[in-house]
N, CA, C and O atoms as a GROMACS GRO file, in nm:
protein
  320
    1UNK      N    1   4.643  -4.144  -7.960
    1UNK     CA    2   4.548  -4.170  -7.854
    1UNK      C    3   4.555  -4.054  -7.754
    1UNK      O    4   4.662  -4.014  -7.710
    2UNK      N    5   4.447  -4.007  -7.724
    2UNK     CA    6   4.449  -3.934  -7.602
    2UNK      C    7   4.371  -3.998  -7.501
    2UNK      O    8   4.297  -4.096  -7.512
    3UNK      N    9   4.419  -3.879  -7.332
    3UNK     CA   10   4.352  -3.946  -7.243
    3UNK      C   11   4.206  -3.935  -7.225
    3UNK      O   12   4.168  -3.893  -7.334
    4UNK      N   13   4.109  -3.949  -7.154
    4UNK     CA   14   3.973  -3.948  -7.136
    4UNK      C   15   3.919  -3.832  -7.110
    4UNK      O   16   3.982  -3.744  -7.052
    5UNK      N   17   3.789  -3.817  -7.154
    5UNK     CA   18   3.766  -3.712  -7.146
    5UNK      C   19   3.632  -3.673  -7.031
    5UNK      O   20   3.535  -3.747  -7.047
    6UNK      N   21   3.620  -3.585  -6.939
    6UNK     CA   22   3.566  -3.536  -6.833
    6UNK      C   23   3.384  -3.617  -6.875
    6UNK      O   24   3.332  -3.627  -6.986
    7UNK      N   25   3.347  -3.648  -6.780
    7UNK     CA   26   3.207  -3.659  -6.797
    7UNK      C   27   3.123  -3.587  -6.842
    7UNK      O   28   3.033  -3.610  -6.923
    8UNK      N   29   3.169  -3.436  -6.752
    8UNK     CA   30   3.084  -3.331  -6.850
    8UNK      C   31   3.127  -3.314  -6.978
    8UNK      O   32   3.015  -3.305  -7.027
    9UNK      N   33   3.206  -3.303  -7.079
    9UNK     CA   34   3.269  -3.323  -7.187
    9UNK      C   35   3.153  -3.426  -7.240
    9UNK      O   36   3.087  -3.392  -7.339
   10UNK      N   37   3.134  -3.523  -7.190
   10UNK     CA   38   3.038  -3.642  -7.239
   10UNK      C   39   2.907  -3.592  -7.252
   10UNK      O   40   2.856  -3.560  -7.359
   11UNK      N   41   2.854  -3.587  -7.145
   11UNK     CA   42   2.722  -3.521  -7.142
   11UNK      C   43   2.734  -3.387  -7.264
   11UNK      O   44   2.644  -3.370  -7.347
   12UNK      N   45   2.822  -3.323  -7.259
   12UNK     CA   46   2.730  -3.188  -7.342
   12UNK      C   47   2.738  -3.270  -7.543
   12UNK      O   48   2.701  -3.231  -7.654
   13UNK      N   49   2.808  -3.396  -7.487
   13UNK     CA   50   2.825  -3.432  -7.660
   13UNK      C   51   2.670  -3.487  -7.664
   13UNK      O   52   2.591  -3.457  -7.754
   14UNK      N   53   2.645  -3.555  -7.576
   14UNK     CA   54   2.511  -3.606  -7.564
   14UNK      C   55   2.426  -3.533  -7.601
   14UNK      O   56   2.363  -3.552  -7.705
   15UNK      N   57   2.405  -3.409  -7.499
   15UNK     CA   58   2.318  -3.322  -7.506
   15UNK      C   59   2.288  -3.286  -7.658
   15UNK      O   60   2.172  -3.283  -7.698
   16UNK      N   61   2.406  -3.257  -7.750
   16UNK     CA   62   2.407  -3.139  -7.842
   16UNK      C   63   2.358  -3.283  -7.952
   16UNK      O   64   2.278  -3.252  -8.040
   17UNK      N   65   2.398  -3.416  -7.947
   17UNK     CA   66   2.328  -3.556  -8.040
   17UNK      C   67   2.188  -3.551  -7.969
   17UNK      O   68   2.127  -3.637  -8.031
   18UNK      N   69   2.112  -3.506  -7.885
   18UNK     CA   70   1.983  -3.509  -7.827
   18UNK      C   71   1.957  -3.681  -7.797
   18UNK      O   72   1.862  -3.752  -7.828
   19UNK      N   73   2.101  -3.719  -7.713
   19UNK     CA   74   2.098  -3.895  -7.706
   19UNK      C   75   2.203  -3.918  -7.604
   19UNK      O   76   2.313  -3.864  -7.593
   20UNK      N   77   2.136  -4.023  -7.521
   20UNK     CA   78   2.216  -4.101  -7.420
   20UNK      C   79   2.321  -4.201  -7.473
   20UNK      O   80   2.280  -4.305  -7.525
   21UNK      N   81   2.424  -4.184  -7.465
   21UNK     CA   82   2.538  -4.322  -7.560
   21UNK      C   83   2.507  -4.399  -7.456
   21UNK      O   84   2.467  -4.336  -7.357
   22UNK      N   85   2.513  -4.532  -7.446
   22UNK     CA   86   2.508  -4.679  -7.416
   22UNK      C   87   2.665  -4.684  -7.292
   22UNK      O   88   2.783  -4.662  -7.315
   23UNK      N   89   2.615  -4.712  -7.201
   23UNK     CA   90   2.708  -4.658  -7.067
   23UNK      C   91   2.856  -4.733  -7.081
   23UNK      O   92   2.949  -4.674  -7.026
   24UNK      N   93   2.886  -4.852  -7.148
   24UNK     CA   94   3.007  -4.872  -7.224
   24UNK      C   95   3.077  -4.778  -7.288
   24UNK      O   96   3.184  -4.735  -7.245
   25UNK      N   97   2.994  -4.720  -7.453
   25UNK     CA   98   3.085  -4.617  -7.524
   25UNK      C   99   3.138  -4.514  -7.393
   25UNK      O  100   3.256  -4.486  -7.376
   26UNK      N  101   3.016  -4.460  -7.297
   26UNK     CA  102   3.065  -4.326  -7.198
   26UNK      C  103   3.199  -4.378  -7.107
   26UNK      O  104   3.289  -4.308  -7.062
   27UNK      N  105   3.183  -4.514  -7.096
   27UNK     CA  106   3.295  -4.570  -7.038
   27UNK      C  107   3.455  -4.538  -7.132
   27UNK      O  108   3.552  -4.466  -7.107
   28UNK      N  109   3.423  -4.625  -7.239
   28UNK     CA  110   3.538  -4.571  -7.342
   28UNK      C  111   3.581  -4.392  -7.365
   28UNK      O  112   3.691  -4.336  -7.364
   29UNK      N  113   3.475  -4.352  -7.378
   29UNK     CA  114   3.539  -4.178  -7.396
   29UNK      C  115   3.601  -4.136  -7.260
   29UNK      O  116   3.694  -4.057  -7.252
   30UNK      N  117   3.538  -4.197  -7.151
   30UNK     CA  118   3.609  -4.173  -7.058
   30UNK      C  119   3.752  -4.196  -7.013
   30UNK      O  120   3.813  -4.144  -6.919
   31UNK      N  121   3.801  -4.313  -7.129
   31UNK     CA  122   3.922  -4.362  -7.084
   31UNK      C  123   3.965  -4.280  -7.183
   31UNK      O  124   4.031  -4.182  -7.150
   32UNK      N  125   3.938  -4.302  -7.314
   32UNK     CA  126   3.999  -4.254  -7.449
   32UNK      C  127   3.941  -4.166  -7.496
   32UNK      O  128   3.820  -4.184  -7.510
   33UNK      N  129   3.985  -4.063  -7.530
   33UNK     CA  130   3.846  -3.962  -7.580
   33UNK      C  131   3.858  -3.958  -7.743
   33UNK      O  132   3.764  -3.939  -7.821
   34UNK      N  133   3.987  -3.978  -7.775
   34UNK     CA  134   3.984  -3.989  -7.942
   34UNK      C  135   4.090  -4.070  -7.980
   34UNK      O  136   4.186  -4.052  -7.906
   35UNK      N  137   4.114  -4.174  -8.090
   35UNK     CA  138   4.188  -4.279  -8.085
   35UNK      C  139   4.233  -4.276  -8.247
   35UNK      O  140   4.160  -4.205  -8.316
   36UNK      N  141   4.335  -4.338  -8.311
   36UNK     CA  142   4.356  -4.340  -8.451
   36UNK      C  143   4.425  -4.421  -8.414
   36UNK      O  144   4.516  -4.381  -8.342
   37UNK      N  145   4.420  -4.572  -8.442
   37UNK     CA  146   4.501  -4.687  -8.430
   37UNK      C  147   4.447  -4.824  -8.538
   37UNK      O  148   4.358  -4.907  -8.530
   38UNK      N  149   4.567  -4.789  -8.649
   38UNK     CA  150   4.544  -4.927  -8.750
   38UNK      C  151   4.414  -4.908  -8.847
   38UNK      O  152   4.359  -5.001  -8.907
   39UNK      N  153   4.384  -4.795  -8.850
   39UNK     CA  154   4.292  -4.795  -9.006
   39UNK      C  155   4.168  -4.739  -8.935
   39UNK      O  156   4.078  -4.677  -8.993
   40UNK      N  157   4.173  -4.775  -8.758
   40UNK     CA  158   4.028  -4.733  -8.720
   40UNK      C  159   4.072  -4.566  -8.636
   40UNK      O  160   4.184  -4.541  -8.591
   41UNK      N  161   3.932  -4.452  -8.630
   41UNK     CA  162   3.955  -4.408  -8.605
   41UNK      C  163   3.841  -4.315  -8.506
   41UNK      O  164   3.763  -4.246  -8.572
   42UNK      N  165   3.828  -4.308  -8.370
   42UNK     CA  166   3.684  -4.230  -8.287
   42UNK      C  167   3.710  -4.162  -8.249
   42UNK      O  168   3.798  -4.176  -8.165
   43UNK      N  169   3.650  -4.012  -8.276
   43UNK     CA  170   3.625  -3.872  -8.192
   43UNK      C  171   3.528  -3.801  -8.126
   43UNK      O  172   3.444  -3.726  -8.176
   44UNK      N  173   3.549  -3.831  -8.000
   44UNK     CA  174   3.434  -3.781  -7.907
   44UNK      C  175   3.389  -3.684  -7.951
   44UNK      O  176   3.269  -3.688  -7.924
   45UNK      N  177   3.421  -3.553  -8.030
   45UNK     CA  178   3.356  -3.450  -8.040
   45UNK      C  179   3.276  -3.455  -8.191
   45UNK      O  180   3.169  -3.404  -8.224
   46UNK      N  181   3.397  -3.556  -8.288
   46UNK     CA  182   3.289  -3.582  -8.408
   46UNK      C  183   3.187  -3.699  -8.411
   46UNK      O  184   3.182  -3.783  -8.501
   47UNK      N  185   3.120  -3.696  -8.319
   47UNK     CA  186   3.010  -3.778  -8.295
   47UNK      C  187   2.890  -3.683  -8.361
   47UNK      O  188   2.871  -3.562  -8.349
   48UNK      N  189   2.785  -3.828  -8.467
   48UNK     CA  190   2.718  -3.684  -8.488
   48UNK      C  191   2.596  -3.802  -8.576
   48UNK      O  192   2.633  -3.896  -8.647
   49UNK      N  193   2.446  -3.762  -8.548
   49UNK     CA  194   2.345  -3.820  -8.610
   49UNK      C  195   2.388  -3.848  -8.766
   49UNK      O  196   2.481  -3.789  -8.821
   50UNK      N  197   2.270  -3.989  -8.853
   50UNK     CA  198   2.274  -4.003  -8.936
   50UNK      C  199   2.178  -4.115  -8.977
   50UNK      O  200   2.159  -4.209  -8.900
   51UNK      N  201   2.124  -4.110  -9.082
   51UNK     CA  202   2.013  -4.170  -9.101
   51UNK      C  203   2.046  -4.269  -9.244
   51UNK      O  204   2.093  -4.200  -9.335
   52UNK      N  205   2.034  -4.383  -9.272
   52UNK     CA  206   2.061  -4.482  -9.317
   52UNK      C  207   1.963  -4.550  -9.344
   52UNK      O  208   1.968  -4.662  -9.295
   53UNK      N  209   1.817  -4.512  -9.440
   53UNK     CA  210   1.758  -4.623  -9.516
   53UNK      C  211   1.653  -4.597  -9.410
   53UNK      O  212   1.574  -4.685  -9.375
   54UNK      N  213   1.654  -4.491  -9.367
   54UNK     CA  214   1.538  -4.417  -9.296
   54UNK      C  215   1.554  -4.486  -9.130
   54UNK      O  216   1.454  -4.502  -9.060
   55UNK      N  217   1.660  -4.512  -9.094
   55UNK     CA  218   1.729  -4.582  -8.961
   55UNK      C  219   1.809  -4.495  -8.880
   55UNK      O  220   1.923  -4.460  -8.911
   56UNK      N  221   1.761  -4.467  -8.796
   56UNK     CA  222   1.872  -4.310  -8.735
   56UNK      C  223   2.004  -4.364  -8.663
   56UNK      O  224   1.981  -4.454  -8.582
   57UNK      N  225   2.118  -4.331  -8.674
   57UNK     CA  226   2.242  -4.414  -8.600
   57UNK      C  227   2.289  -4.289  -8.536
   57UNK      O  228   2.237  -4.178  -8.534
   58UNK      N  229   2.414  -4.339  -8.479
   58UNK     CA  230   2.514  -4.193  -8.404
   58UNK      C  231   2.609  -4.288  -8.458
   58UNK      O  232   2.616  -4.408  -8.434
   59UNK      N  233   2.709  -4.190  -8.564
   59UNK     CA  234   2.855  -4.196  -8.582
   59UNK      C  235   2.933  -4.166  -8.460
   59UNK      O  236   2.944  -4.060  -8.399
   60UNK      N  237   3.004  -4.329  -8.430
   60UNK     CA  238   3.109  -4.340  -8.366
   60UNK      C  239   3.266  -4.296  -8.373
   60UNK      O  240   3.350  -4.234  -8.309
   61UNK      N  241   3.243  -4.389  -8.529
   61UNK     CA  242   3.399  -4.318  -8.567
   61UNK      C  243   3.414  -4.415  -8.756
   61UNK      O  244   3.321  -4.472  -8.813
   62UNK      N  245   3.516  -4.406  -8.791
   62UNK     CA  246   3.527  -4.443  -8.902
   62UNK      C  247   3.661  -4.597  -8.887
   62UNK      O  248   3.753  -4.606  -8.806
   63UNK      N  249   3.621  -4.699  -8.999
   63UNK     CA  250   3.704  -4.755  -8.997
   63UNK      C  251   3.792  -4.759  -9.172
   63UNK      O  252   3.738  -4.832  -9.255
   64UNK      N  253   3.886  -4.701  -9.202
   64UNK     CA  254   3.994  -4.772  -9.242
   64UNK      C  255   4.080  -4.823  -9.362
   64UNK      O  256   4.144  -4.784  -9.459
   65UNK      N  257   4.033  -4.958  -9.281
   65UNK     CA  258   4.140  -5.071  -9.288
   65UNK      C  259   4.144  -5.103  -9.481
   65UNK      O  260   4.236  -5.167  -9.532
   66UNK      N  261   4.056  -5.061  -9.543
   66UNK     CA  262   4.055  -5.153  -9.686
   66UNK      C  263   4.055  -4.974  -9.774
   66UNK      O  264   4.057  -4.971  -9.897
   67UNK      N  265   4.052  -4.867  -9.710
   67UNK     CA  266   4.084  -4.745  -9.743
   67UNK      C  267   3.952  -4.730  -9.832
   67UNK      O  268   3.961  -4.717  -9.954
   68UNK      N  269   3.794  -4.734  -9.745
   68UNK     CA  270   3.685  -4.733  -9.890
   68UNK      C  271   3.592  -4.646  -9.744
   68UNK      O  272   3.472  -4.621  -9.751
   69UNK      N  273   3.675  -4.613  -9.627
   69UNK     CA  274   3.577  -4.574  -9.498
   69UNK      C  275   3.468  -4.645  -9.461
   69UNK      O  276   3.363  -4.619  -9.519
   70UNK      N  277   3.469  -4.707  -9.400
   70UNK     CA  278   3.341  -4.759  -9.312
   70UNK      C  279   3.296  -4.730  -9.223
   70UNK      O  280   3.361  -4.779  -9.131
   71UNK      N  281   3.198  -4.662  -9.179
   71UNK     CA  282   3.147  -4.595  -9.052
   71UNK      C  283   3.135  -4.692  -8.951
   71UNK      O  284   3.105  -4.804  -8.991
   72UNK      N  285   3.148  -4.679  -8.839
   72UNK     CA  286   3.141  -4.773  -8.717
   72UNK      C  287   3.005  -4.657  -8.643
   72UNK      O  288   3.011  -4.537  -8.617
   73UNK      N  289   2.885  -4.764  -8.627
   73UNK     CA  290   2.768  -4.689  -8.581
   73UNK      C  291   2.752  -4.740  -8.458
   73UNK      O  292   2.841  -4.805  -8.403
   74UNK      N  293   2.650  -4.719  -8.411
   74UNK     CA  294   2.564  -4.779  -8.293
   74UNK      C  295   2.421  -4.675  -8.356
   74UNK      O  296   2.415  -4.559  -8.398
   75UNK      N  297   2.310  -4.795  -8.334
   75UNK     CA  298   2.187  -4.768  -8.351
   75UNK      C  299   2.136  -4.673  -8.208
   75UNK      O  300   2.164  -4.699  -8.091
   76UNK      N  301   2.045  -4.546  -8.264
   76UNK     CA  302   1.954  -4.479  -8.183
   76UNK      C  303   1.842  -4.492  -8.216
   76UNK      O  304   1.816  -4.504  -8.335
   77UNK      N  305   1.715  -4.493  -8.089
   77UNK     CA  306   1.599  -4.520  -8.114
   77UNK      C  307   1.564  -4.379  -8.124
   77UNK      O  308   1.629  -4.282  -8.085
   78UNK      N  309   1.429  -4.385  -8.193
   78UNK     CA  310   1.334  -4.251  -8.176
   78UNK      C  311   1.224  -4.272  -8.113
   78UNK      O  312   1.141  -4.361  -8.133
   79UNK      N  313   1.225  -4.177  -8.022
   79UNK     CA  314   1.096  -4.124  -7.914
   79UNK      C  315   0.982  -4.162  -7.986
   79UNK      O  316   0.969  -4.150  -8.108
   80UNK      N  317   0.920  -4.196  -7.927
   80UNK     CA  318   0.747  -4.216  -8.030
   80UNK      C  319   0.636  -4.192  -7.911
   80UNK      O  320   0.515  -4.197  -7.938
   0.00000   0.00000   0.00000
């Protein structure tokens, strides 16, 4: 676990995903900025678009636990 990481740190991850994270996750990177605990694992800097069945998400982090990786997402909308 490390400690949190600077707001600006946040914002330029934002910037460079062309996406606002959900003011919770910015809360979490703020406390934790990258975590590996029990199979799960989130890195503020490997945050990174992905599209799923034509569904755009932002990779959070990966889980794990059954050793087959499961992505832990949160859904992004697209501008229209």
């Amino acid at each position: 676990m490390d400690g949190g990481a600077s707001l600006h740190k946040i914002e330029q991850v934002e910037a460079s995903l062309d996406f606002q994270l959900p003011s919770d996750v910015k809360k979490h990177f703020g406390v934790v900025e990258n975590i590996s605990i029990e199979g799960t694992r989130s890195e503020l800097e490997s945050l990174r678009k992905i599209d799923i069945k034509e569904k755009p998400y932002i990779v959070l982090g990966e889980f794990w636990k059954e050793a087959d990786g499961d992505l832990l997402l949160i859904k992004r909308k697209l501008d229209r």
